[in-house]
N, C-alpha and C positions, 0 to 999 in steps of 0.2 A: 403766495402771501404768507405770511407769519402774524402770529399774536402779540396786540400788542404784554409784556410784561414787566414785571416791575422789575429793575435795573441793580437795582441797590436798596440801602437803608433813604427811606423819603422820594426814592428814582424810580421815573416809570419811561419808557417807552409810548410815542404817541404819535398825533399827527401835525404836522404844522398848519396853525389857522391862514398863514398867507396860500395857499394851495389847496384848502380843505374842499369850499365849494365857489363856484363863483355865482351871483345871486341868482342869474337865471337858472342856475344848475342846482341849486337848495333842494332838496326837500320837503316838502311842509312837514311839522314837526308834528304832527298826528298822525302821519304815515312813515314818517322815519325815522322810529324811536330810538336811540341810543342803547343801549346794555344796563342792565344795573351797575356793570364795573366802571360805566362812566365818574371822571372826576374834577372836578372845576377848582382853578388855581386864583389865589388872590392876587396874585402879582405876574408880570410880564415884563421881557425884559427884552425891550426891541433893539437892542445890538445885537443881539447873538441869538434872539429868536428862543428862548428859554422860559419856563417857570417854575411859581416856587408858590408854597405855602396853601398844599391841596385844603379844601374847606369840605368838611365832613357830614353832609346835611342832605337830609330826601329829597329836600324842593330843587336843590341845584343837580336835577341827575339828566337836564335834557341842554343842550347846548343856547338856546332859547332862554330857559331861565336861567344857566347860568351868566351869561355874557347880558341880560335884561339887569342881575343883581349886582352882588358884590365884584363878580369875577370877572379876570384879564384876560384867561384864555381855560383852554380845556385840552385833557386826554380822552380816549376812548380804551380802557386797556383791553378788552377782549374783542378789538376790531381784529381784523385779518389784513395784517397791511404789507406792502411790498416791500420795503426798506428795514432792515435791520435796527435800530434805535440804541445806540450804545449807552453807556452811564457818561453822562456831561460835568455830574460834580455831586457838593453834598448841598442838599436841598435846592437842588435844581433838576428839570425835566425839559425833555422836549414836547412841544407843545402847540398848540391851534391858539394863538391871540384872536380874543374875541373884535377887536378892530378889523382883520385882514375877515375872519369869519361873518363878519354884517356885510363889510364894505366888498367884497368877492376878490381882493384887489390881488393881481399878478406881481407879489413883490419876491424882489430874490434874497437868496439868504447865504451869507449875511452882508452883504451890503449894506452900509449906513444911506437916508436919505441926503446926508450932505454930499456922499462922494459923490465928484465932476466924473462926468463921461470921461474915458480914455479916449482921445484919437482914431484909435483902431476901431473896426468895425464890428459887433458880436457876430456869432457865427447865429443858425436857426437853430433854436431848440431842439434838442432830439429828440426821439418818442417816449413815450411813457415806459419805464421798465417793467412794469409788471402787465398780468393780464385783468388782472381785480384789485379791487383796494388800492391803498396809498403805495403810493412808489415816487421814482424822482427821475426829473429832466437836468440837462446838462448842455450846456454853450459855452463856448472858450473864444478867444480873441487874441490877436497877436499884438501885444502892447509896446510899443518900439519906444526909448526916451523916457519909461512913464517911472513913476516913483515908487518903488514897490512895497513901500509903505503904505501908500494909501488907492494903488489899484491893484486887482486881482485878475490873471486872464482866466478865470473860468468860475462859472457861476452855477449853481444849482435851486432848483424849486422843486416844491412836493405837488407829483399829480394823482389825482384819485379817476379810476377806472371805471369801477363798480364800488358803491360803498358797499354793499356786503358781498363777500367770496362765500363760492358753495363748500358747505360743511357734510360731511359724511354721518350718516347715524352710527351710534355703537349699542352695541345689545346691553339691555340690562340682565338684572339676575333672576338665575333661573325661577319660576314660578314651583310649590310643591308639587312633587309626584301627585297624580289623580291614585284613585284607588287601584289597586292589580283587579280585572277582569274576572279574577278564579281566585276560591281558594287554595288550591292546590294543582297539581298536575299541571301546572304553568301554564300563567297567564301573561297579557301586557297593562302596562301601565304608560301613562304618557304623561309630560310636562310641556311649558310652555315658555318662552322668552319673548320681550317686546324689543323692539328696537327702538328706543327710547331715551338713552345713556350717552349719547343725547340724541335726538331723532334728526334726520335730514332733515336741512334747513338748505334754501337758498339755490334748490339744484343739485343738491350734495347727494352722492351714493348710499344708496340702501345699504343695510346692513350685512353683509355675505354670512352666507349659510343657512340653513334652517330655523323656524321659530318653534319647530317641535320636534321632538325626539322622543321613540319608544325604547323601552328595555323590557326583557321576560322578569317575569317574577312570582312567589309562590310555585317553584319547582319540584319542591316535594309532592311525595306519592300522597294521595288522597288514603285515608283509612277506611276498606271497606269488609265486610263480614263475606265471607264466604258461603256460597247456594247450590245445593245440588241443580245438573242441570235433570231432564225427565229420564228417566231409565230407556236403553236402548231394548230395540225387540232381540229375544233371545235367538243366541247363534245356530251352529247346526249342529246338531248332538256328535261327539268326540267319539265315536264306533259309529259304523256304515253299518254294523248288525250288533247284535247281542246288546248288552245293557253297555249305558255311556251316561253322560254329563252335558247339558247344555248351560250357557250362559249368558247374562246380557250383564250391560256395563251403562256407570254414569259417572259422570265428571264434577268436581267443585268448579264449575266456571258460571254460574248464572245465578250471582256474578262471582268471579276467581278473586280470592284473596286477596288483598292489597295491603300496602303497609304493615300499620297494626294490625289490622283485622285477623280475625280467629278461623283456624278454617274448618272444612265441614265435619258435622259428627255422621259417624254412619259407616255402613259398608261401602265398598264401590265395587265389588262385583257380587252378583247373586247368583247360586247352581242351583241348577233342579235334573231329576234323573230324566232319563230318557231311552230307551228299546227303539229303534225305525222297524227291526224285524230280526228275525232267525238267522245266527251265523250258517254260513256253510261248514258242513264237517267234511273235509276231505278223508277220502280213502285210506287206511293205511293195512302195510303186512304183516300179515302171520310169519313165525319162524318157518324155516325151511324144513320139509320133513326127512327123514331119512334116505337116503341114495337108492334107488331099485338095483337088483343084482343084474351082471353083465346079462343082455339077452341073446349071446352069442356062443354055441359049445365048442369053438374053437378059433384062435388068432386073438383079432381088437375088433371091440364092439362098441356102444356108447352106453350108459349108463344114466339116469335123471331123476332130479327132485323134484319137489314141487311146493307153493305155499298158495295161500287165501288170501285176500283183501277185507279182510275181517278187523282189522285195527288200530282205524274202527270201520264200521260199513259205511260208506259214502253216504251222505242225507244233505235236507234244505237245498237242492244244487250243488253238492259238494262236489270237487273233484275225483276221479278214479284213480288208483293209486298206479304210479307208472314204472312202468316195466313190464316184465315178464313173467308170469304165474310158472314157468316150468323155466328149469336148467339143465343140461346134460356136459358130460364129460364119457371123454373116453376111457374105454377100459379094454382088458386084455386078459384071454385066460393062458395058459402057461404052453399049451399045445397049438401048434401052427396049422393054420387051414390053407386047404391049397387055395391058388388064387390062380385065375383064370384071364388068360393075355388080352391086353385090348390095343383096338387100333388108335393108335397119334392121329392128330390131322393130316389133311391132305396136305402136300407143297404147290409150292404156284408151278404152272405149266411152265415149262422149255420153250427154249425159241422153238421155230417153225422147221422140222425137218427135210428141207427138199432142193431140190437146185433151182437156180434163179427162173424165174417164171414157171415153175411146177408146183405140183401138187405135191404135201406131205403130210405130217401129224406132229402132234405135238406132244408131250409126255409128262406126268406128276405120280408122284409114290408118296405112301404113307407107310409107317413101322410097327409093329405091334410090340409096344414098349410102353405101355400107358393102359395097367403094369402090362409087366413081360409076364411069362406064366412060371407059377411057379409052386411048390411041393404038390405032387407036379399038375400043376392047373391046365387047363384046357388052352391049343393056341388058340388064334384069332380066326375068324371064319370071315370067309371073302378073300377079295383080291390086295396087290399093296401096288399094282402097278396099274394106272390108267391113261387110254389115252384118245385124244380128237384130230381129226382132218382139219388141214390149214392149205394155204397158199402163199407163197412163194412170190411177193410182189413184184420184188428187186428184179430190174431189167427185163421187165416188160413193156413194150411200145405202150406207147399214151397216146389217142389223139387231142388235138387242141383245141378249144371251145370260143367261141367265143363271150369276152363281156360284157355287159350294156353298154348302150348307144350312150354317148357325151351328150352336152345342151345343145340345142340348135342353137345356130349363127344368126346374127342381128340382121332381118330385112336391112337390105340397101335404099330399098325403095320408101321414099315419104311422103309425099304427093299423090293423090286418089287417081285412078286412071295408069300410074304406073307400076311396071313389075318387075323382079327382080328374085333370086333363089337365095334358099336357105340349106346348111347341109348339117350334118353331124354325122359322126364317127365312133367305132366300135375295134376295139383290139383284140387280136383269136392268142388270149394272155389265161383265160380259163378255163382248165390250165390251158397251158403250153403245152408244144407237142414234144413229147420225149421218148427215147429209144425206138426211133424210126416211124414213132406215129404220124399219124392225118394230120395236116395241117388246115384252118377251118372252111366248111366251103363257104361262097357267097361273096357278096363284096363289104367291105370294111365303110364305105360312104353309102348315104345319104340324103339324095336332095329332093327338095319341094320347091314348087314356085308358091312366090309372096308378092303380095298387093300393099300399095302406102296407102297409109288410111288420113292420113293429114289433107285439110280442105285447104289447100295452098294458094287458091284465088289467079287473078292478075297483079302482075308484079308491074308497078308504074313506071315512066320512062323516067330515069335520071339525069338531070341535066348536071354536068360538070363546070363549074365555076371556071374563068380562067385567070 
């Protein structure tokens, strides 16, 4: 549907009184009030279904009073109508005749009541084109012979649907922000919208979207003074011995500075001395003393110093001072002492001296050169050659042994009541007989008899199918 609006200078847009309502279809006029944009015409002009000469007055605003008073017919300009309403002229409209509007009367437009029927036959009305509001019907006829001055084949009238079409609400404007939540450190604030502008009327769609909406605000730091928070308990003294320093500590946060705010006066950390106990003094050396003279009257001898742990002396646990209290070096007086020959180690034994399966010995020497002797020193006392009794393996008869018995053999027998043997076996492999030995006596098997231990029962007769 469309509104009806005003056209031109004095032109409106309306509905026609022949099609407006028919009487049983009315209204009562206290329940179906018109618009204030209603507007009642003095004059009507039933050729062409037209008016003219709007009258500008409160009491003519309901269709009732107007068509009771002065007026020929009326518009509704803020109806919602289905027909488009072009501009007809200058101080002319289209419009509702208040005769068609009493009398309900089915007339077409614009046919005069003098025109004669055509011959031809009308076709049925169409349907209403709209779904609400005024709209228009349509019939046509096939006029064969006719004067086409004064017939027309197709006719039109105004039908009404629903007089009021549903209208949609639209939001009005926005309502003041409420207050922000918070001074500072941000808050919300909220506002509010009505759907109102104009509100649904008639079935019409709510207004889409929200009717309230938050924003943050007062984002700024809050200004706060700064507060020591309590002093921590002091730490652990800065030396494990001897004199140190302990500490404890405290923070500006209770509460921490903000914004403006000033921050704290004062220390933030506090020392106080502290001893847990006695360092250890580690050991330390005295210089070395002088070299002792060679203690030897002839050749190389060794010679040694010696110091003290004296500095300082070890105390409280302290460590000992590490190393060695004595040093030595060698020394040498100018004239050669004899030295006196000793014996090298032994060597490892020689093979076996002896022919293939006999008896022999075996032999190892050592050398007296460890030292040798010399200006002129004593030789070596003892022997340099030794030696032990062996034997002579190679190619001597072996006889042959035998090696353990294998697993016994799996009874045969499974059924209680019978029997059946078991054997196992031994190879004469340990050793083997070699260079003419024994070969093993005895025999290589072994059997036992075995009993089935299965309770096997009676086995039933089986008949075969055929």
């Amino acid at each position: 549907m469309t509104t009806a609006t005003k056209l031109g200078k004095n032109q409106y847009s309306c509905t026609s009184c022949k099609d407006f309502l028919r009487p049983t279809d009315r209204p009562d006029s206290t329940t179906a009030k018109p618009k204030e944009n209603f507007v009642c015409y003095r004059k009507f002009r039933t050729k062409n279904g037209e008016c003219g000469g709007p009258i500008k007055k409160a009491k003519f605003s309901t269709p009732e009073a107007c068509c009771r008073g002065t007026g020929q017919g009326f518009s509704v300009q803020g109806l919602v109508c289905l027909v488009k309403h072009d501009k007809v002229g200058d101080n002319r409209y289209t419009c509702i005749s208040c005769i068609d509007w009493k009398n309900g009367a089915n007339l077409t437009t614009p046919a005069p009541a003098t025109t004669p029927e055509p011959p031809a036959e009308w076709s049925h009305w169409s349907p209403c084109d709209v779904t609400c509001g005024t709209g228009t019907r349509t019939r046509h006829r096939m006029c064969k012979n006719c004067d086409v001055n004064h017939h027309s084949n197709r006719e039109f009238k105004s039908c009404l649907v629903n007089f009021y079409c549903p209208e949609a609400g639209g939001w009005g404007s926005w309502f003041p922000w409420e207050r922000c939540s918070q001074e500072c450190d941000g808050g919300f604030r909220r506002r509010e919208r009505r759907c109102d502008n104009p509100p649904p009327r008639h079935g019409g769609e709510t207004c889409p979207g929200k009717e309230e909406e938050d924003e943050q605000c007062n984002t700024h730091e809050c200004d706060v003074q700064g507060g020591w928070s309590e002093w921590t308990r002091f730490g652990a003294c800065s030396h494990t011995c001897g004199r140190g320093e302990m500490l404890r500590l405290r923070g500006c946060t209770s509460p921490a500075p903000r914004g403006k705010g000033s921050h704290c006066v004062g220390l933030r950390v506090e020392a106080r001395r502290c001893e847990e106990r006695k360092c250890p003094i580690h050991g330390g050396w005295s210089d070395w003393s002088a070299w002792s003279s060679c203690p030897v009257t002839c050749g190389e001898g060794r010679r040694f110093r010696s110091r003290e742990c004296n500095r300082p002396v070890p105390d409280f646990r302290g460590r000992p001072c590490e190393g060695s209290s004595e040093e030595t070096e060698p020394c040498r007086l100018d004239n050669d002492c004899p030295v006196d020959g000793g014996w090298s180690d032994w060597s490892y034994y020689g093979p076996c001296r002896a022919g293939p399966c006999q008896a022999g010995h075996r032999l190892r020497t050592r050398e007296c050169d460890n030292p040798r002797p010399r200006h002129p020193g004593r030789v070596c006392v003892g022997r340099s050659l030794e030696k032990i009794a062996c034997m002579n393996d190679e190619g001597c008869p072996v006889d042959g042994g035998w090696c353990d018995y294998g697993l016994w053999t799996e009874c045969s027998a499974t059924c209680k009541g019978t029997t059946s043997v078991q054997h196992r076996t031994r190879a004469c492999y340990c050793p083997p007989p070699q260079n003419g030995g024994k070969f093993c006596a005895g025999d290589f098997l072994e059997t036992i008899q075995c009993e089935g231990h299965m309770d096997c029962g009676e086995t039933p007769d089986v008949v075969v199918g055929s």
